[in-house]
PASE-25980 format. One record per residue (C-alpha): y, z, x. Coordinates in nm, 4 decimals, m for minus. Example, Ala and Ser with C-alpha at 12.3 -4.5 7.8 and 13.67 -1.06 7.14 Angstrom:
BEGIN
<node c2="m0.4500" c3="0.7800" c1="1.2300"/>
<node c2="m0.1060" c3="0.7140" c1="1.3670"/>
// end
This chain:
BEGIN
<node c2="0.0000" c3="0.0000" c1="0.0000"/>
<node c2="0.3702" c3="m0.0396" c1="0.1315"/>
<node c2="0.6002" c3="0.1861" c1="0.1773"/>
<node c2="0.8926" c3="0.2233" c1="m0.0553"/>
<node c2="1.1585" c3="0.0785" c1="0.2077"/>
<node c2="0.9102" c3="m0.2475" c1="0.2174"/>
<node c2="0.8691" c3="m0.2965" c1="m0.1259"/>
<node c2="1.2726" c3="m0.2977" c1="m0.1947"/>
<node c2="1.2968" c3="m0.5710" c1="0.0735"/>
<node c2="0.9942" c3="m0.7350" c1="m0.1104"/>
<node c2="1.1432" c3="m0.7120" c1="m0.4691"/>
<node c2="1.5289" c3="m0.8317" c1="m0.2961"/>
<node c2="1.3661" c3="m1.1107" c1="m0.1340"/>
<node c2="1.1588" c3="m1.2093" c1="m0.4194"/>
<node c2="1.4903" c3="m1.1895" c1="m0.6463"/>
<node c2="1.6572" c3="m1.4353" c1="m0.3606"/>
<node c2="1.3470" c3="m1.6881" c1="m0.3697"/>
<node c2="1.3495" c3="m1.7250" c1="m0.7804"/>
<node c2="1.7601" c3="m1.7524" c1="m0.7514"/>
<node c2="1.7184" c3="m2.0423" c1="m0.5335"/>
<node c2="1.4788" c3="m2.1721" c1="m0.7738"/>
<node c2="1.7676" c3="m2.1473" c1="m1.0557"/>
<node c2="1.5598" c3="m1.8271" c1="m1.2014"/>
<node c2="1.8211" c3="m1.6461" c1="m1.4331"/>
<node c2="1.6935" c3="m1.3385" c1="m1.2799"/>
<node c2="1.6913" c3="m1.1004" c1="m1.5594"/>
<node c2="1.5145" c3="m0.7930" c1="m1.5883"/>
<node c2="1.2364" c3="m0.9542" c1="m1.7800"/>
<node c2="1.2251" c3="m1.2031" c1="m1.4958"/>
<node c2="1.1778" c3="m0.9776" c1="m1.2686"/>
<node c2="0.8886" c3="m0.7601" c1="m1.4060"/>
<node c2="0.6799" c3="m1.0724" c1="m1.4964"/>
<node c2="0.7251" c3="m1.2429" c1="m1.1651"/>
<node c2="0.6525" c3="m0.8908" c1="m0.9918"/>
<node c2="0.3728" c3="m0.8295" c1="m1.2020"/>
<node c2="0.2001" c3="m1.2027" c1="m1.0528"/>
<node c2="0.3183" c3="m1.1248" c1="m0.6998"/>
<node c2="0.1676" c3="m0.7704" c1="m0.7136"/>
<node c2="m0.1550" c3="m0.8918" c1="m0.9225"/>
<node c2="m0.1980" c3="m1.2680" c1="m0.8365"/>
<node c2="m0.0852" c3="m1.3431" c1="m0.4849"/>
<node c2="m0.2377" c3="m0.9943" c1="m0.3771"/>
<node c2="0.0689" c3="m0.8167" c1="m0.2494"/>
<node c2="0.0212" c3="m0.4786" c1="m0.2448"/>
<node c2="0.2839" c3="m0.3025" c1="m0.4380"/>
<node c2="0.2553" c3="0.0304" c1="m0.5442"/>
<node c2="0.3684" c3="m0.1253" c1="m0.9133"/>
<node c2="0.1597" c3="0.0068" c1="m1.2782"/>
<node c2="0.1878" c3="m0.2391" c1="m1.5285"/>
<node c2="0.1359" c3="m0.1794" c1="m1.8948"/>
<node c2="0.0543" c3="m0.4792" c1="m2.1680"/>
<node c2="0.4268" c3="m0.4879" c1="m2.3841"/>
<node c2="0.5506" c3="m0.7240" c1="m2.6309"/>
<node c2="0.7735" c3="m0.9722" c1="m2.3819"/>
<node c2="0.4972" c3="m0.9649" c1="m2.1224"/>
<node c2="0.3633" c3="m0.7205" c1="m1.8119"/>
<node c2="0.6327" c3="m0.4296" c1="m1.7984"/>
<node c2="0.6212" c3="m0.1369" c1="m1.5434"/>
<node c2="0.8545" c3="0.1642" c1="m1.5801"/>
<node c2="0.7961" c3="0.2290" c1="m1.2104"/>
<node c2="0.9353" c3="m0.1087" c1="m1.1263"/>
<node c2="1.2082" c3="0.0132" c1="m1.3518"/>
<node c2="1.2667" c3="0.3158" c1="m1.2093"/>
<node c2="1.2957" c3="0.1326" c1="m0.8579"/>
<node c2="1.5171" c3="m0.1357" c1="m1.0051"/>
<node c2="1.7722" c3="0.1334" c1="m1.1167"/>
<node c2="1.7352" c3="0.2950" c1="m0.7872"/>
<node c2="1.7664" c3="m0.0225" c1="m0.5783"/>
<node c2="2.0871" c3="m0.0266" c1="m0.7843"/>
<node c2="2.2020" c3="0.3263" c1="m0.7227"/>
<node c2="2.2060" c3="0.2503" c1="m0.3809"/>
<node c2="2.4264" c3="m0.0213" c1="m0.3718"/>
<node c2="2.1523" c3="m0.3002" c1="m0.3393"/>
<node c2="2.1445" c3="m0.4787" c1="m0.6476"/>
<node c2="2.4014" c3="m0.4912" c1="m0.8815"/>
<node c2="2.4090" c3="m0.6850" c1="m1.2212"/>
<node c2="2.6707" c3="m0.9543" c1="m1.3431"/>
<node c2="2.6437" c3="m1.1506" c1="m1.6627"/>
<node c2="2.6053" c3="m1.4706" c1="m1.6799"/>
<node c2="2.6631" c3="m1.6386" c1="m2.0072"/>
<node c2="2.4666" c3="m1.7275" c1="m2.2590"/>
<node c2="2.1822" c3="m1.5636" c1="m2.1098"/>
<node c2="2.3583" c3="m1.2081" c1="m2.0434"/>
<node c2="2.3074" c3="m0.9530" c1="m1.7221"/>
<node c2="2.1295" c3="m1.0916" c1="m1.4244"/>
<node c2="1.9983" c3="m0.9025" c1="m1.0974"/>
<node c2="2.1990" c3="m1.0040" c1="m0.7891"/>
<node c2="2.1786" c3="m0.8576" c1="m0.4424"/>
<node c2="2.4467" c3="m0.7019" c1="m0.2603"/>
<node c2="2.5980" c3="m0.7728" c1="0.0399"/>
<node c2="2.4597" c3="m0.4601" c1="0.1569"/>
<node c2="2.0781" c3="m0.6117" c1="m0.0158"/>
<node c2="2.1119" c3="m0.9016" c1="0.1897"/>
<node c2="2.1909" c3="m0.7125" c1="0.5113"/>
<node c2="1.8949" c3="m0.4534" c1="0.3904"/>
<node c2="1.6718" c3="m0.7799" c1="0.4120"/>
<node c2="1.7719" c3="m0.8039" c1="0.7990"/>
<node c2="1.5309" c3="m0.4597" c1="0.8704"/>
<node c2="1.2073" c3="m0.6172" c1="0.7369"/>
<node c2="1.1376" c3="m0.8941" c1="0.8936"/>
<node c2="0.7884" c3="m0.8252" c1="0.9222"/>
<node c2="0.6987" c3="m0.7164" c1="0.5776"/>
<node c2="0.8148" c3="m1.0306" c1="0.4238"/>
<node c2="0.6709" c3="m1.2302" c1="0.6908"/>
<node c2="0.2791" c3="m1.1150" c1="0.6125"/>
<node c2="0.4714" c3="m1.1466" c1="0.2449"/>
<node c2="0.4788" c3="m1.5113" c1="0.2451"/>
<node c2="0.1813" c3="m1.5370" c1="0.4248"/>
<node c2="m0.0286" c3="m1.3634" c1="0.1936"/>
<node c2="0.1179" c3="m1.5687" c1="m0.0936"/>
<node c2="m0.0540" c3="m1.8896" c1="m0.1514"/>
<node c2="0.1041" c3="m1.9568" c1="m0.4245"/>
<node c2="0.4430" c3="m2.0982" c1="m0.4509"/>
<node c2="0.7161" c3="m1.9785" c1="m0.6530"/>
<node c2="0.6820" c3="m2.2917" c1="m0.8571"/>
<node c2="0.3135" c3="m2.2422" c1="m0.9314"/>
<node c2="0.3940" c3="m1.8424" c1="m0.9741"/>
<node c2="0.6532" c3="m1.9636" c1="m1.2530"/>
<node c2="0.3755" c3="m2.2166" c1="m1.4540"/>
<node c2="0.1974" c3="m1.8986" c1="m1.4649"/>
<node c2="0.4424" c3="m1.7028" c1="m1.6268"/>
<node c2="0.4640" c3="m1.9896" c1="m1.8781"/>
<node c2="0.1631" c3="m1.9639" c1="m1.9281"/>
<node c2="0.1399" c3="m1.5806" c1="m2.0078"/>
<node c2="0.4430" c3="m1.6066" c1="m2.1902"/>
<node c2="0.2558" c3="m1.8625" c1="m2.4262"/>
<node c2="m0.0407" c3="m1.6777" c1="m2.4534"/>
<node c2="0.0572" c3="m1.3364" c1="m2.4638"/>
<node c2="0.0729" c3="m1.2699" c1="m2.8200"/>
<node c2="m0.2896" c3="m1.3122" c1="m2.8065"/>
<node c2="m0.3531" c3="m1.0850" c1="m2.5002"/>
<node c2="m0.1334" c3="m0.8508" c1="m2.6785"/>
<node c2="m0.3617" c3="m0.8740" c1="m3.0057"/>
<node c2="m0.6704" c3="m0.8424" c1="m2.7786"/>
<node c2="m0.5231" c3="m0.5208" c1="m2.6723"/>
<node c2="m0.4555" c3="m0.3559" c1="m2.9625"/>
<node c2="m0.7694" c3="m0.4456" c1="m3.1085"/>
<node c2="m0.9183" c3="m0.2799" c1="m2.7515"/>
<node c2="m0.7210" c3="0.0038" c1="m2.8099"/>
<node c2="m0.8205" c3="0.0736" c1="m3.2151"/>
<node c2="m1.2042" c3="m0.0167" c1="m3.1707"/>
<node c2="m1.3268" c3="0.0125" c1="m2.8386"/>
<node c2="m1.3304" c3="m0.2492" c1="m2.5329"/>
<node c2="m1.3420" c3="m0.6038" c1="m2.6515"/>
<node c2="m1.2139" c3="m0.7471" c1="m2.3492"/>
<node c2="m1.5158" c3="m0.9322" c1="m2.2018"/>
<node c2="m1.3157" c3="m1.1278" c1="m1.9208"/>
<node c2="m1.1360" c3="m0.8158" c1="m1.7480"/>
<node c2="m0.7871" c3="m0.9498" c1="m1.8729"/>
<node c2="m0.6621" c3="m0.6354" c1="m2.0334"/>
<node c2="m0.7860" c3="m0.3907" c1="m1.7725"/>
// end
């Protein structure tokens, strides 16, 4: 697992790669493309993810979100018509500078690209209704998730 400092430069630099992209980079952003980084592309965040109505959410990446913003590392502007977005600071960016291994063995882990990691949150957002259904039905009458989707 990484250390807290790691995982801020993780989350920052993640933030920077789907901004480049032209990722509105709102919260809801940010937890789903988190949630694929952590679970997908095998980077080990310290991240627990709960099923919720608009996708994977985790109060812990929450938490660490306000925090990251608390100290001066991410702030949010709005940007209309979507409303806030994440940015990083000046001070984020610099932050970045101290990690240069972490997000190194980052990238390298992920064989994915951001591209591909973004047709997969299409592809939850699509079918997550149904995951969500699955769940509740898990939840009411026992496990009925055969595949490991829900776990």
């Amino acid at each position: 697992m990484m250390k807290r400092m790691q995982q801020d430069a993780v989350l920052l630099s993640l933030i920077n790669e789907m901004k480049a992209k032209g990722s509105w980079c709102g919260e809801t952003h940010i937890q789903k493309a988190a949630y694929f980084l952590q679970a997908l592309m095998q980077v080990p965040m310290s991240f627990k993810f709960i099923l919720y109505k608009h996708g994977p959410y985790s109060f812990d990446l929450s938490d660490e979100v306000t925090a990251l913003r608390a100290d001066r590392l991410l702030e949010y502007k709005t940007r209309l018509p979507y409303g806030p977005s994440l940015f990083p600071t000046k001070e984020g960016q610099e932050f970045l500078i101290r990690y240069p291994k972490t997000l190194s063995n980052m990238r390298k882990r992920s064989s994915l690209s951001l591209r591909k990691l973004e047709r997969w949150e299409l592809l939850i957002w699509n079918v997550w209704p149904l995951l969500f259904s699955l769940h509740s039905t898990k939840t009411k009458r026992g496990n009925h998730d055969r595949f490991g989707l829900l776990s």
